[in-house]
C-alpha positions, 0 to 999 in steps of 0.5 A: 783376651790376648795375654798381653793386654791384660791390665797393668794392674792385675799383671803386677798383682799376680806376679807380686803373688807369684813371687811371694809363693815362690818365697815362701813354700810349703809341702803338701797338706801344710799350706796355710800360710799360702791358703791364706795369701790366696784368700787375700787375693781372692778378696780382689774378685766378684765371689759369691762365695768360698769354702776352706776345705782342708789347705784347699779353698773352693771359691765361686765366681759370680757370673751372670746367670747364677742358675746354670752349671758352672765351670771350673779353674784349678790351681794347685798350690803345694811344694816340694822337698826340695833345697833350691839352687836358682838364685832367683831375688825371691827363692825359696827362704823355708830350707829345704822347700822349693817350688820345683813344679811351678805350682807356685805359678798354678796358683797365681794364674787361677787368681789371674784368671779369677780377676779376669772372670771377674772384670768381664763376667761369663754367662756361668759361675766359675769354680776357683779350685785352689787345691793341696797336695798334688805332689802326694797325688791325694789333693783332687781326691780329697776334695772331690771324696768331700763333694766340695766340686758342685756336682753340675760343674759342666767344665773343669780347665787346669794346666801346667807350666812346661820348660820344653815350650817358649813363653807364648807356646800352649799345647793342645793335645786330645786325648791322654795328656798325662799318665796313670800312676800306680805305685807298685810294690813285691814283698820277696819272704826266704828264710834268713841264714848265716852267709856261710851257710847258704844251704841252711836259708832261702836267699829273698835276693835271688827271688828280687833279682828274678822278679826284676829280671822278669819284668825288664823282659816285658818290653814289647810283651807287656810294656812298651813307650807309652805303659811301663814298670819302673824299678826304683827302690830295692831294699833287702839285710842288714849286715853282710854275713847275715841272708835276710828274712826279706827283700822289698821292690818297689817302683811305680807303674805308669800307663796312658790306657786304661786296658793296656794298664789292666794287662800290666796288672794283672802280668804283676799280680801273675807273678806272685807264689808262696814267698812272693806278694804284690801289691798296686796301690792305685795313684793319679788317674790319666788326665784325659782331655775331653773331645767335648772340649777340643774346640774350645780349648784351641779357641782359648788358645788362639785368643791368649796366645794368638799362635797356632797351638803346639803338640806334645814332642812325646806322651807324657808318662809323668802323673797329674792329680787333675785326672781325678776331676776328669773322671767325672768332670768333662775337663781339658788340660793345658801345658804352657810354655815358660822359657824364653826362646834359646834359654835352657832347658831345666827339668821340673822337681830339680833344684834349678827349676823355675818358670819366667814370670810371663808364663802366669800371664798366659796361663791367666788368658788361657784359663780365663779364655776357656771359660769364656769359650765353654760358658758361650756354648748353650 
């Protein structure tokens, strides 16, 4: 279905949905309010079923052979902290929490699609994932450590709103459409002295500055434009004439390829001596879309949108919790576009981020589109 022609009636509910989300926002692991503004919505659709798990609600469609594999959809549904600077009609009005990732937006194309599946039935049941705490990286992790994805699931479709791309613009991209995300973390130990005294301590500082030297050194060796280190925090004392027991790096490590992301581990884990620890606390998986479903992702596409699929301009290095499912789900990723032609660009997890509504519109297609396609396949 072409997302234009969806009915009158489900485009006003889901943006009304959209708009009452984008007002009313909340952080990961506390949307209860937003768990249950989606169990009203879902009331709208032909379930056989539905679980709250945590913040999260896993729901199944009826479809019409109940005994086959099912396939699922993925909202997420959390926000940010963030203070929202749009001057939408219906900003955010809990201070400082915004939907500044759109998944206000997820959410309400995962009920669009869902009211889609429900008027015109697939062959399989279909899994309605509305899920908690993406932005944490823990959410799809959560739910999948609870077993709340049936395990004979044979599909999983997801996707995200993306400035870049005008309303009516997918991307299909085969492959890595997302990246690893690791947080990395060095512990620098010395020993604390007075500052006129240098002689006296071991300054953690210097041993900070050498690490951080040592990785900027990488390029080309270890790192390159698709897997990189990424120094963010540097922490160290308390008072300028003190030389501190400690200084703490920490940043995140971002990766499309599981080999590549190996070699950086272990360059890092190389560095460490007495005085100096690493730690890489493992976060999202890359999103890697199946070649399985390379075909029917550029079917739903052409069917939604009617427009040749876009690419990627670059790889995408930011993280995505929805490779947790693809670890052991055949799943495909979309980014949709959410502009108007010539607008601006504004960049997600800022406080001027917003998507127009029409984007829930074309994900709602999208979404519906690939489990009609992947439900035909026998």
């Amino acid at each position: 279905m072409h997302w234009q022609a969806i009915p009158l009636a489900i485009k006003q509910a889901v943006i009304s949905l959209r708009h009452t989300l984008h007002q009313y926002p909340e952080l990961s692991n506390h949307e209860q309010a937003t768990q249950q503004r989606l169990l009203n919505a879902l009331q709208t659709c032909r379930l056989r079923d539905y679980h709250c798990i945590g913040t999260s609600i896993v729901a199944r469609l009826a479809g019409k052979n109940p005994d086959g594999a099912p396939i699922a959809i993925r909202g997420d549904i959390d926000a940010l902290p963030i203070t929202e600077n749009t001057g939408l009609a219906w900003s955010s009005v809990n201070t400082g929490v915004m939907h500044a990732c759109g998944h206000d937006v997820h959410a309400a194309w995962a009920i669009g699609a869902a009211r889609l599946l429900s008027e015109n039935p697939p062959e399989s049941d279909v899994i309605v994932i509305l899920q908690q705490a993406e932005e944490l990286g823990t959410g799809a992790a959560f739910l999948m450590a609870q077993n709340a994805i049936p395990p004979e699931t044979r599909a999983i479709f997801g996707g995200h709103v993306d400035r870049r791309y005008a309303i009516g613009e997918v991307v299909w991209h085969p492959g890595a459409i997302s990246s690893y995300s690791d947080k990395l973390t060095i512990r620098c130990t010395g020993k604390s002295a007075h500052a006129a005294r240098p002689h006296e301590g071991q300054n953690p500082i210097h041993m900070a500055h050498r690490m951080i030297d040592t990785i900027a050194s990488w390029e080309g060796q270890h790192c390159g434009p698709t897997h990189f280190i990424t120094i963010t925090q540097c922490h160290a004392g308390s008072r300028h004439n003190i030389i501190p027991q400690t200084a703490d790096l920490s940043g995140t490590i971002r990766c499309l390829c599981p080999q590549k992301r190996r070699i950086i581990h272990d360059a890092l884990y190389a560095l460490q001596e007495p005085g100096i620890t690493v730690t890489i606390t493992p976060s999202s998986p890359a999103v890697i879309n199946h070649p399985g479903l390379e075909s029917v992702a550029k079917q739903a596409i052409h069917n939604a949108v009617g427009i040749a699929p876009q690419s990627l301009p670059e790889p995408n290095m930011a993280s995505e919790d929805f490779g947790h499912y693809t670890q052991s789900i055949p799943g495909w990723f979309f980014r949709v576009g959410a502009r108007y032609p010539n607008d601006p660009y504004s960049p997600v997890h800022s406080p001027d981020f917003f998507a127009e509504d029409e984007a829930v519109l074309v994900g709602s297609a999208v979404l519906a589109e690939a489990v009609w396609q992947a439900s035909a396949i026998r």
